[in-house]
C-alpha positions in Angstrom: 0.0 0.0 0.0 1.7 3.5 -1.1 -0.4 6.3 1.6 -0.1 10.1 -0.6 -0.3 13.3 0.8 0.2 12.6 4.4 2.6 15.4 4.3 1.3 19.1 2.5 1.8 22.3 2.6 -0.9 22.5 5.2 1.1 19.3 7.3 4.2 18.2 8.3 5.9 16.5 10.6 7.5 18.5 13.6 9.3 15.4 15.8 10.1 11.8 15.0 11.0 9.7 17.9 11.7 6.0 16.8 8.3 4.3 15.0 6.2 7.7 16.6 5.9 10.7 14.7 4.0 14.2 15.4 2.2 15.5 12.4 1.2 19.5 12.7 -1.5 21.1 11.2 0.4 24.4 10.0 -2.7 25.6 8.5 -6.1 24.5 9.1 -7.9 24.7 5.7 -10.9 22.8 6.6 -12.7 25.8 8.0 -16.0 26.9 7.2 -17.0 30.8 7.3 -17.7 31.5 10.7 -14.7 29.8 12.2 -12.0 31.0 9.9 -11.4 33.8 11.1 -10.9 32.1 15.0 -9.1 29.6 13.3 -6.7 32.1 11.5 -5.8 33.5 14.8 -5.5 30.0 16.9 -3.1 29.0 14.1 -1.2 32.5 14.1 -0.6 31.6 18.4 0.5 28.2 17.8 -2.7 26.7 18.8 -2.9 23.5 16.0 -4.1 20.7 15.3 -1.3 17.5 15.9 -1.7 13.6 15.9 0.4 10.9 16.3 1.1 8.8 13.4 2.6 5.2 13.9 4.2 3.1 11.8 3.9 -1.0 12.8 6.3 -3.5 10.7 5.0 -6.4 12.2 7.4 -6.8 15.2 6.3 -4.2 17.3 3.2 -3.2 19.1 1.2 0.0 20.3 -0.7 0.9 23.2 -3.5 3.3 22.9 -6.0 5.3 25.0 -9.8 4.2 24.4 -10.9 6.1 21.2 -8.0 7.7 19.9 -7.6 5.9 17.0 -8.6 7.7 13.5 -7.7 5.7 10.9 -5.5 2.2 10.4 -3.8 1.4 7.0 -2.6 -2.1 6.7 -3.0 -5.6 8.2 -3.4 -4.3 11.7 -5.6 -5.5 14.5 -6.2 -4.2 17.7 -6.7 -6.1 20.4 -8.1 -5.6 24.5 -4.4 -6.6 25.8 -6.6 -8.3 28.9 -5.2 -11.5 30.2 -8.0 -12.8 32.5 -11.1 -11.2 35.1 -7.7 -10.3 37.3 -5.9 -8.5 35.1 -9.6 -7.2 33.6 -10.2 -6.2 37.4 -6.6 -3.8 37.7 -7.1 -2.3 34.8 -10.4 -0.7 35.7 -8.9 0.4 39.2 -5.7 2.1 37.3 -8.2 3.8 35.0 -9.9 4.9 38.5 -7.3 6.5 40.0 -5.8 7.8 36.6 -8.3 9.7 35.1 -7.5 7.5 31.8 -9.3 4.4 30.3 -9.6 1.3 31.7 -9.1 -1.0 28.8 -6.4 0.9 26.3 -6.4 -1.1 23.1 -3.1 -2.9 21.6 -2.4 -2.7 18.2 -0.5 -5.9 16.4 0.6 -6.2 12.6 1.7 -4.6 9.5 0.3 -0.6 8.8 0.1 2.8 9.8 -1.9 3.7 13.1 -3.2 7.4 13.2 -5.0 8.7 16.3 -7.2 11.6 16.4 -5.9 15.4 15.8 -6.1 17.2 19.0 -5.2 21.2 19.7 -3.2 19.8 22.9 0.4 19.8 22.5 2.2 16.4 21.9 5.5 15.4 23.4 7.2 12.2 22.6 9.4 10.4 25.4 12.2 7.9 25.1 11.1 5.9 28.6 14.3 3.8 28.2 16.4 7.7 28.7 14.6 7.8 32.4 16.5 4.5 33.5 13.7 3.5 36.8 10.7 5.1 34.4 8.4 8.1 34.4 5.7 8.8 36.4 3.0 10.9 34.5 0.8 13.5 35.7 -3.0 12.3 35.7 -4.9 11.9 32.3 -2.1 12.8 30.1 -1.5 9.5 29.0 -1.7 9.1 25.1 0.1 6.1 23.6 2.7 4.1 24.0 5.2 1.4 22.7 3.7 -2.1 23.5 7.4 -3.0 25.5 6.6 -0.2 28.0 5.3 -1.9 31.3 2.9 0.9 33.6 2.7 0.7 37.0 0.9 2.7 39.7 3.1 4.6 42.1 1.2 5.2 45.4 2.2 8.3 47.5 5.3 7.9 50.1 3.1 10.2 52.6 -0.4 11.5 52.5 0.6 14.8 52.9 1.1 14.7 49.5 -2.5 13.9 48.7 -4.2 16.1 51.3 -2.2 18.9 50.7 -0.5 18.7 47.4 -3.5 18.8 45.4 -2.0 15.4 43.8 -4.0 12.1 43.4 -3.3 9.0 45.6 -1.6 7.4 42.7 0.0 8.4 39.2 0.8 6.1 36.3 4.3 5.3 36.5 5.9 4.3 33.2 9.3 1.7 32.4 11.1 -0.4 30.0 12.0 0.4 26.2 10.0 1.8 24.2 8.2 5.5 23.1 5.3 7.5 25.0 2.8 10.2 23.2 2.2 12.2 26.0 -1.2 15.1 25.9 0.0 18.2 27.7 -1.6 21.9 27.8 2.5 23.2 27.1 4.6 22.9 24.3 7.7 20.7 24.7 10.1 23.2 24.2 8.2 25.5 27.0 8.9 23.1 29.7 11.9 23.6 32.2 14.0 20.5 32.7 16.2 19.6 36.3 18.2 17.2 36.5 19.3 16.4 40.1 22.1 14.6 41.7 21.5 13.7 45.0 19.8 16.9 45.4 16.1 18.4 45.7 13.7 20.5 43.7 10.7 22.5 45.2 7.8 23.6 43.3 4.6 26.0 44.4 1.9 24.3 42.6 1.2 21.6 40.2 4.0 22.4 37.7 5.5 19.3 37.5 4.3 17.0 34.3 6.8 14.3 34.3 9.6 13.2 37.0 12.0 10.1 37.5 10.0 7.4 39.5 12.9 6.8 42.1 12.6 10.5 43.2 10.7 11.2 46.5 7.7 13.4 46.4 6.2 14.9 49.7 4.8 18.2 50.4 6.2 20.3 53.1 6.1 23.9 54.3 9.0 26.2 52.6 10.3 27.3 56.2 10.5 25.3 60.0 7.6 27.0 61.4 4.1 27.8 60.5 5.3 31.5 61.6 8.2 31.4 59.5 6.0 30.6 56.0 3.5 33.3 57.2 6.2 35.9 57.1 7.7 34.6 54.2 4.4 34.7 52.4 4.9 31.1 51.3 2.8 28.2 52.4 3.2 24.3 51.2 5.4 23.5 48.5 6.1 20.1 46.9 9.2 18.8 46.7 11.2 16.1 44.6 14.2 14.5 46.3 16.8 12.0 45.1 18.3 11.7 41.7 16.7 11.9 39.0 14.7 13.9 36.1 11.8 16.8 36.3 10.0 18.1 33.5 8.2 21.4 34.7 5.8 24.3 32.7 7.0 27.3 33.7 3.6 28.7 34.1 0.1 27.4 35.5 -2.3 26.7 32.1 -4.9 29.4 32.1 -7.4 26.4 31.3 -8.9 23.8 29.2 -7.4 24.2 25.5 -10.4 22.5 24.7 -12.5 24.6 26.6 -11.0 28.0 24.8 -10.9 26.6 21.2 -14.8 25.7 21.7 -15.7 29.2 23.1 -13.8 31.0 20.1 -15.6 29.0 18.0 -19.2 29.1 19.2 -18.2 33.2 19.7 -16.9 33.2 16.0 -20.4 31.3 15.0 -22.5 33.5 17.0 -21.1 36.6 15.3 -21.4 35.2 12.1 -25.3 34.3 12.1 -26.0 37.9 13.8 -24.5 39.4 10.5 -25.9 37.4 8.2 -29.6 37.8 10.0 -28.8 41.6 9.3 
C-alpha cells in the first residue's frame, strides 16, 4: 500500500522519535466561514491541530487510549491486551485512579496507526532515557510502545494527597519503548532539572513528568508555620533524590479544549448575527 499526501503544505511532521511521529497542522484549511477567522488566529498563536502517526512493521506493538484511533492502514488489529477477570479487574482500578481508560487497546501487525488530531500539545518520550521510568501526571497518557510496562506509584506520605493537590496514585511508566504524551504546554516550554542527590521545590502543580525513584512529599517552605507566614509562602512540593523533572514554567490558564470551543461558538455566533442583518 503506497499512503499520498500525508505530508502538505498545510502538514508536516515536527518530531520523530523512533516508529512515533507528530504530524502538525500548519494551516487549518478545513474551516467553514464562521470559524475561519478564529481559526486564523488560533493557528497565528501556535494553537494547531497534531496527531500521532505510527508506523507497525510487524514486530512491534502499540498501546493506545480508548478512542484515539482515526484511521489504520494495513494488516493491523487491535486487540483488549486483557489477560484474565484479574488483570480485567486492575485495569479498571488504574483507569480509577488515573483519570485515563480502563481498557487501552493494543495494536498488532503490519500498517500505519493514526490517532485523532487534538489542539493539545504532543510530546514524545524515550522511557528507556529515564533508567527507573516516568511517572506521568494524571490523564495525560496518550500512547505508547507495546514493550513499555505501567505501573501505579502510590504516595510515600499523605501529605502529598491532602495537601498537594495530587491524586493517591500516578501512572508510573518503564522499560524500552516511546510515550505520546497530551500536555496543555509545548515541549520546548517546559523547564528540565536534573538532580544529583539533590532536591527540587515547586509552588503548585507544575510538574508533568519526574523520574519514579525520586521522593515526592509536600512540606512547608520554612521550620515554622510563623516562619511561612512571614515569608508569604505556604506548602510546596518537593522532589528529592536523583533523577529527572519536567516542569511548565507557568500554571495553564485552562482547558485548550474549553478556549478553542468558546472561540468558535463566539466566532459562529457573530457570524449568524451578521448574516440575519
Amino acid at each position: 500500500m503506497r499512503i499520498e499526501n500525508i505530508e502538505n503544505a498545510n502538514r508536516k511532521f515536527i518530531q520523530q522519535v523512533g516508529n512515533f511521529g507528530i504530524l502538525e497542522y500548519t494551516s487549518d484549511a478545513s474551516v467553514a466561514p464562521w470559524n475561519a477567522e478564529a481559526e486564523y488566529f488560533m493557528a497565528k498563536m501556535g494553537v494547531r491541530r497534531r496527531q500521532v502517526i505510527i508506523q507497525l512493521n510487524g514486530n512491534n506493538t502499540a498501546i493506545v487510549q480508548a478512542g484515539a484511533m482515526q484511521w489504520m492502514a494495513g494488516q493491523l488489529q487491535a486487540t483488549t491486551g486483557i489477560k484474565g477477570a484479574g488483570d480485567l479487574l486492575g485495569k479498571f482500578i488504574k483507569g480509577a485512579v488515573t483519570n485515563e481508560s480502563a481498557v487501552k487497546p493494543e495494536y498488532t501487525g503490519q500498517g500505519v496507526l493514526a490517532l485523532e488530531p487534538t489542539y493539545k500539545y504532543l510530546i514524545l518520550e524515550d522511557v528507556g532515557s529515564w533508567g527507573a521510568g516516568m511517572t506521568i501526571e494524571d490523564g495525560m497518557f496518550l500512547a505508547c510502545s507495546g514493550t513499555v510496562k505501567n505501573k501505579l506509584v502510590a504516595r510515600r506520605n499523605l501529605s502529598s494527597v491532602a495537601l498537594g493537590g495530587e491524586g493517591l496514585f500516578n501512572l508510573s511508566l518503564y522499560g524500552e519503548g516511546v510515550v505520546a504524551l497530551e500536555s496543555n504546554v509545548p515541549k520546548e516550554e517546559l523547564i528540565e532539572f536534573d538532580l544529583n542527590n539533590d532536591e527540587l521545590k515547586i509552588d503548585g502543580n507544575l510538574a508533568v513528568c519526574w523520574s519514579s525513584n525520586l521522593s515526592f512529599t509536600v512540606e512547608r517552605t520554612t521550620n515554622t508555620l510563623i516562619g511561612s507566614a512571614v515569608s508569604g509562602e505556604g506548602l510546596v512540593n518537593v522532589y528529592r533524590g536523583t533523577g529527572k523533572v519536567l516542569m511548565c514554567p507557568v500554571a495553564p490558564t485552562g482547558s485548550i479544549y474549553a478556549a478553542t470551543n468558546t472561540m468558535t461558538a463566539k466566532a459562529a455566533a457573530k457570524n449568524s448575527n451578521t448574516l440575519g442583518k
